[in-house]
Structures are given as C-alpha cells and as structure tokens.
C-alpha positions in Angstrom: 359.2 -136.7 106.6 362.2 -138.8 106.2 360.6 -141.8 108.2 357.3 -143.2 108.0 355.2 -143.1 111.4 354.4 -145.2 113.7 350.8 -145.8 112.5 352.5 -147.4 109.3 350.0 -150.3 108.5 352.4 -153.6 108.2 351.4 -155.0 104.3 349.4 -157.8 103.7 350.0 -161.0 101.4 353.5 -162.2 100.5 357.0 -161.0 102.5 359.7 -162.3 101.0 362.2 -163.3 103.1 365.7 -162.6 101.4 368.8 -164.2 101.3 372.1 -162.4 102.0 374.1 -162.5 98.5 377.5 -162.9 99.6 381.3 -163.3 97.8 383.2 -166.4 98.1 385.3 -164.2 100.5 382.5 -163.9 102.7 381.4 -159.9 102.1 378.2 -158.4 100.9 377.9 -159.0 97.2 375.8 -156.1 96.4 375.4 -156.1 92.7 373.9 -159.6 93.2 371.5 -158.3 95.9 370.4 -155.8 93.8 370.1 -158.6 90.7 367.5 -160.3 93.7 365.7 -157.7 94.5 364.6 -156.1 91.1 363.7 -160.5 90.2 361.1 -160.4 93.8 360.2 -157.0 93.4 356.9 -157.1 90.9 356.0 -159.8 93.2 356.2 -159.1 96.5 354.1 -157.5 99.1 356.9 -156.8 101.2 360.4 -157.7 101.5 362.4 -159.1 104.8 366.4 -158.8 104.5 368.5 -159.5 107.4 366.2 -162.1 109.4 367.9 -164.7 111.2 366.0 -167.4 108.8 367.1 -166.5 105.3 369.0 -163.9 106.0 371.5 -165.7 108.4 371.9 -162.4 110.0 372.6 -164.0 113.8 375.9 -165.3 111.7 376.7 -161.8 109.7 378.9 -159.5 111.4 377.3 -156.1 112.3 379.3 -154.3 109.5 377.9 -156.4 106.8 374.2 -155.7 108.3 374.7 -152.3 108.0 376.2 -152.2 104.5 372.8 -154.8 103.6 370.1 -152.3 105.0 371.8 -149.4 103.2 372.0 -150.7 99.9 368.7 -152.4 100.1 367.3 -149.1 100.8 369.0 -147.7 97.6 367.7 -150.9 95.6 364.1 -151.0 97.0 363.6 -147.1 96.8 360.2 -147.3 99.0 358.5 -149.3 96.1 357.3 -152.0 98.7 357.5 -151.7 102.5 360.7 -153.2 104.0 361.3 -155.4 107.4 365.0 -155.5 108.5 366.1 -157.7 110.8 368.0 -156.1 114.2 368.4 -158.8 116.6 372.2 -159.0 118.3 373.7 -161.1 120.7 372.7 -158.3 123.1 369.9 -155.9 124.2 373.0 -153.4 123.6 373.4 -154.2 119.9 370.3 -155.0 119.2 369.5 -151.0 120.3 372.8 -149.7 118.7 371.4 -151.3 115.2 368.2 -149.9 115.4 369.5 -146.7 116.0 372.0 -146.4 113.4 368.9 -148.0 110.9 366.9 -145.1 112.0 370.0 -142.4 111.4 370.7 -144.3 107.8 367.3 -143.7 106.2 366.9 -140.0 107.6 370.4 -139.7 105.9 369.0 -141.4 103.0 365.9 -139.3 103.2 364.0 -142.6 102.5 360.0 -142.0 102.3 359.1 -145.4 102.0 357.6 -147.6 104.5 359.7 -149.4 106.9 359.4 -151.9 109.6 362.2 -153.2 112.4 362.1 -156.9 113.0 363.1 -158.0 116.6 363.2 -161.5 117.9 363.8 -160.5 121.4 364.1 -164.3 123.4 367.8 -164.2 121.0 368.8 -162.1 123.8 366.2 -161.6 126.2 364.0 -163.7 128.5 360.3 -163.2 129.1 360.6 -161.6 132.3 360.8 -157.8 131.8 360.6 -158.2 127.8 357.7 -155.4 127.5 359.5 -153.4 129.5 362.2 -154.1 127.3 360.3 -153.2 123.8 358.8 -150.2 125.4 362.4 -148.8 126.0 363.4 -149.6 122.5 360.7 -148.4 121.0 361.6 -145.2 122.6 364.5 -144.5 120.7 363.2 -146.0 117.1 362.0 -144.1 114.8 360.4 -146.8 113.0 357.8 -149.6 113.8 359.0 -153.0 115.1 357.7 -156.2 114.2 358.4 -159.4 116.6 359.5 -162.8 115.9 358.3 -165.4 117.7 361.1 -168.2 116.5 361.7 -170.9 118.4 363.7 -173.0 116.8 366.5 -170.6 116.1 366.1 -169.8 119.7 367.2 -173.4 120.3 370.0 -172.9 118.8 371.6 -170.3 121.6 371.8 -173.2 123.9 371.1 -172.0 127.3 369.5 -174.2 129.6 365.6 -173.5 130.8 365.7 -170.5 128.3 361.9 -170.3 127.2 362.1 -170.8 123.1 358.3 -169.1 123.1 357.4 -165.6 124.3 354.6 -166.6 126.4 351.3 -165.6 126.0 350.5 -163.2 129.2 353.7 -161.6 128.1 352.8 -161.6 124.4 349.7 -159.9 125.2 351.4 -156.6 126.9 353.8 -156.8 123.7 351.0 -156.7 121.5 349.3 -153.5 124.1 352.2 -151.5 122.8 351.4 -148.8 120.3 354.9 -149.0 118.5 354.8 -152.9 117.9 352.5 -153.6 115.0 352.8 -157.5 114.4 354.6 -160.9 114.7 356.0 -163.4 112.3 355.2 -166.5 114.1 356.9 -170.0 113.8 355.7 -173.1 116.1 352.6 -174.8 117.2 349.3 -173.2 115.9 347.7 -173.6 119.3 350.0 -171.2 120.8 349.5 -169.2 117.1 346.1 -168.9 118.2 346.6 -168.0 121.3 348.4 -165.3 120.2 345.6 -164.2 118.1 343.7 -164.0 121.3 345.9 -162.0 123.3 346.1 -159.4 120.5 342.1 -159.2 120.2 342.1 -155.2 121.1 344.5 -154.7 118.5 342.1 -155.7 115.4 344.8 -153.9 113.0 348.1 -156.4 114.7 349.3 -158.3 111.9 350.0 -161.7 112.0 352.6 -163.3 109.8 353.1 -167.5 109.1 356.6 -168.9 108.3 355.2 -172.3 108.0 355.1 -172.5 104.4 353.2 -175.4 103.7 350.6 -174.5 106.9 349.9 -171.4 104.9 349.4 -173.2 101.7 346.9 -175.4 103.5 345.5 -173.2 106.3 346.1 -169.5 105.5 346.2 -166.7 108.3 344.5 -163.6 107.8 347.4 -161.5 107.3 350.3 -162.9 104.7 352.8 -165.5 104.8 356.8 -165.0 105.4 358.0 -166.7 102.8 362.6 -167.8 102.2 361.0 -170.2 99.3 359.0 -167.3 97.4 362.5 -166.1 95.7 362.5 -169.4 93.7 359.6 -168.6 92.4 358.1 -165.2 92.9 355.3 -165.2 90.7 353.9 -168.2 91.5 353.6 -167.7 95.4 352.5 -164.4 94.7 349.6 -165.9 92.9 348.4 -168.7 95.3 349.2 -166.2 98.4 346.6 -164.0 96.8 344.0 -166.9 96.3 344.8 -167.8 99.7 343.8 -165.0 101.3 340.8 -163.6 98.9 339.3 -167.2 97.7 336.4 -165.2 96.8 338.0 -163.8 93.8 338.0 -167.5 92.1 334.7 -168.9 93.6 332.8 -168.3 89.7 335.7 -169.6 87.9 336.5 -173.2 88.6 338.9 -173.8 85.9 341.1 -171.1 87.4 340.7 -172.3 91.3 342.0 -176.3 89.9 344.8 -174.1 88.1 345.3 -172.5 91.5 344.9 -175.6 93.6 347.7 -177.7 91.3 350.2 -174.9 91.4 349.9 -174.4 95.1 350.3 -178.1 95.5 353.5 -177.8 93.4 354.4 -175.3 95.4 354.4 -177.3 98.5 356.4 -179.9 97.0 359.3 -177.4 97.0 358.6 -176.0 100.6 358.9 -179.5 101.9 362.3 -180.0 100.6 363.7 -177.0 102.0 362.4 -177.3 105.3 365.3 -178.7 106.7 368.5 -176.5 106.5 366.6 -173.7 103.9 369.3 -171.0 103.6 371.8 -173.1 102.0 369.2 -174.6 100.0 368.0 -171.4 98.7 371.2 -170.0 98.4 372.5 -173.0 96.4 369.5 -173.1 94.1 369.7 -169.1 93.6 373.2 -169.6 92.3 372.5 -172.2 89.9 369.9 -170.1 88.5 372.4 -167.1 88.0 370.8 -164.6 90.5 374.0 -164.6 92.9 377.2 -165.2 92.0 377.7 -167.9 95.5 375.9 -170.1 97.4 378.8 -169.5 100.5 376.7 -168.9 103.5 377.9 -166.4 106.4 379.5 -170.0 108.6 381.5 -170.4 105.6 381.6 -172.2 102.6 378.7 -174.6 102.3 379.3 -178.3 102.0 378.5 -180.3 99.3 375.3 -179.7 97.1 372.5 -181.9 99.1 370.4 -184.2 96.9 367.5 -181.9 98.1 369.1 -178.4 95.9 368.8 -181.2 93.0 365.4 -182.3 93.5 364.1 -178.7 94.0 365.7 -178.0 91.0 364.0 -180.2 88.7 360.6 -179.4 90.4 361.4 -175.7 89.5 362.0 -176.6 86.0 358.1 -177.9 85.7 356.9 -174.5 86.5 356.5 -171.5 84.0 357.2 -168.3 86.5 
C-alpha cells in the first residue's frame, strides 16, 4: 500500500506548522528544510508544511509547492504523519495539486500517514462547498483536513465573501467520510458550534491555531502551532500537560514547572501574533536553522522590534 487509507486517524497533541525555508533568490532551500525538520521532528506529533499561515503557500508558486511536498516526504520518511497544504487560487488547482500529491507519494512509495489540508472559502463560497469536497475527495487518495481561516480569507478581498464556512454547511462537511478534521481560527462560539455539528463524528478532530487560547483553554484534540519551531521541546511538553493534566495531578512541583513554562510560552505567542511568518522566519535565521529570513512577497523589511524581543525571551528557556 503506497497510501495510507482513508480511515487514517488524524494525530493528536502538537502539529507543527512549518515555515518554507527559502534562498535569498526566492527558491526552495531544501537543505535548510531538511536542517528544520530533523530540529521539530523528536517533538512533534505531526507536521503542517505548505499552509497558508506559516507556510505562505497562497504566495509560493505551484512549482515550489511541489518541489516542498516531495522533499519533505524524503525528509520526514513516515516517522510522524504529515498535513500539506493544497489550497489554489482555483477549485482547478486546488484539484490538479492534490492529484499530483497523490501521484508523488505512490511514486515515492511513501507508507506513512498523510493528510490533505484544504481551506476551501480561498476559492469557494459556501454554497455548493460539500458538493465541492465530495468531488475532490473523489479523486484523492488521501484524507483531507479543512481550514476554517478567516482572516486569511480577508485578505482575498471580495466583497460579501463569507470569511466562515458556516455551520449548517460545516455540518455536511464534517458527514463526509473522506474529511477527518478542521484546523480552526476565529471566535470560539462558532468553534463550538462546530463541535456541535460534528457530534456523529466522535473520531473528527479538531485543531486550535490560537496559540495562547490553547495554552489557556485546550481543545480535545491538539493545537496547530507556527511558534512550536522556536521551541519544540517546550511546546511539546505543555501541549502534552494540556491535554492529559492527569498525568501531573500527584506531582505539584512538576505542574508549577509546567504552569511557568507555558506562561513563558505565551509571552512568545503574543509577540508573533501579528505578522508571524516573518517573525518566525527571521528568528529561525538568527538561530542558524535557515540560511534566510526572505519570505515568498520578497525580501522582508527591516527586523521588527518584536523578532528582538522574542529573541531574548528564547534565550531564558533551556529547550
């Protein structure tokens, strides 16, 4: 079997959501990305390359998202399960990318679990979107996740375009047998909501990308995290006290240690709310893992005071 099936069971706890290494030229630097992955790896639950939050991918140009997902396959080699990102500009390319993502990993004979990550209002509206999925899903291969994102939907700029998939529509998403979960950014009453509308689906995993709302209120399933490459093994530790708090309740020395790192932890996230690709980018090349912090608009501007204080947070921490 050179794809896993669709009764793949997404992973639970921490999804690291990765940036694209790139040259100052602009292309794929894919010794870097292989220098990032084996630094998240030991840590990670799950890793997300080519999402349109870290990953910039809405900005990449579809030859550089192919030559991402086939090196990360190389890199990962099935150790953790993998999301990639296949959102285009069109239903078209959106279908012609998961296709050809299905075609590399049978031609990669790749045995490890993988996971396609849609956000569908990119390119979509909510009318017919299930209809939509369904029809994609036919010609996958692999599972798809869905984003629910709005404020990078926002940022197509089309007038009375919904930035939410709405529930009642949500809910026939979540009916179909091929769509396994949603990484979820916005209000947590329409989160819940959500949670409602998936209620036959008790196995439908639901991922945060609210940092600090994790850190303070964690969901059931994992968090999607941009920040956990800064410090892998410290969100891997809090995401796991997060989500099984019973592991800590007879050891109160260990749940303070816990509580003050996760703390720290959201110092960090609050800095790079705003903007967090560049951030992330410029912080990962002043520790050495890529070579660039150019981002796929181009060249960066100047280091925000942010990338400096994050720094100097990151320098109190022992990861």
């Amino acid at each position: 079997m050179t794809t896993p099936p669709r009764s793949s069971t997404p992973p639970a706890g921490l999804i690291i959501d990765l940036v694209t290494p790139l040259t100052g030229a602009g292309t794929l630097d894919g010794p870097r990305l292989d220098r990032l992955v084996q630094r998240v790896l030991p840590w990670a639950d799950g890793l997300l390359a080519g999402s349109p939050l870290a990953g910039e991918a809405l900005d990449l140009p579809i030859s550089t998202r192919r030559e991402l997902f086939a090196q990360l396959l190389a890199a990962v080699g099935g150790q953790v399960p993998l999301f990639f990102g296949i959102t285009g500009d069109t239903p078209e390319e959106t279908r012609n990318l998961a296709a050809w993502a299905s075609e590399e990993a049978r031609r990669q004979r790749y045995g490890g679990p993988l996971f396609l990550a849609d956000l569908p209002l990119w390119y979509h509206s909510n009318r017919g979107l299930p209809r939509h999925c369904q029809s994609l899903l036919a010609e996958m291969e692999m599972p798809l996740i869905l984003l629910n994102l709005p404020r990078v939907v926002r940022r197509r700029g089309v007038m009375f375009k919904h930035l939410n998939i709405r529930t009642q529509v949500f809910k026939k998403l979540a009916a179909l047998p091929g769509v396994l979960g949603l990484i979820y950014q916005g209000e947590m009453r329409r989160f819940l909501h959500y949670h409602h509308a998936a209620g036959a689906r008790p196995g439908f995993a639901f991922y945060e990308t609210d940092e600090v709302r994790f850190l303070t209120r964690p969901g059931a399933w994992g968090v999607v995290s941009g920040g956990a490459q800064l410090l892998p093994g410290a969100w891997q530790r809090v995401t796991r006290a997060c989500l099984h708090p019973e592991d800590t309740a007879d050891d109160p020395a260990r749940r303070y240690g816990l509580w003050d790192l996760g703390n720290r932890l959201q110092q960090v996230c609050r800095l790079s709310q705003e903007g967090s690709a560049i951030l992330w980018k410029k912080v990962l090349a002043a520790q050495g893992v890529i070579s660039s912090p150019r981002t796929a608009a181009g060249a960066p501007p100047g280091t925000p005071d942010a990338a400096e204080k994050i720094l100097e947070l990151l320098a109190g921490f022992a990861d």
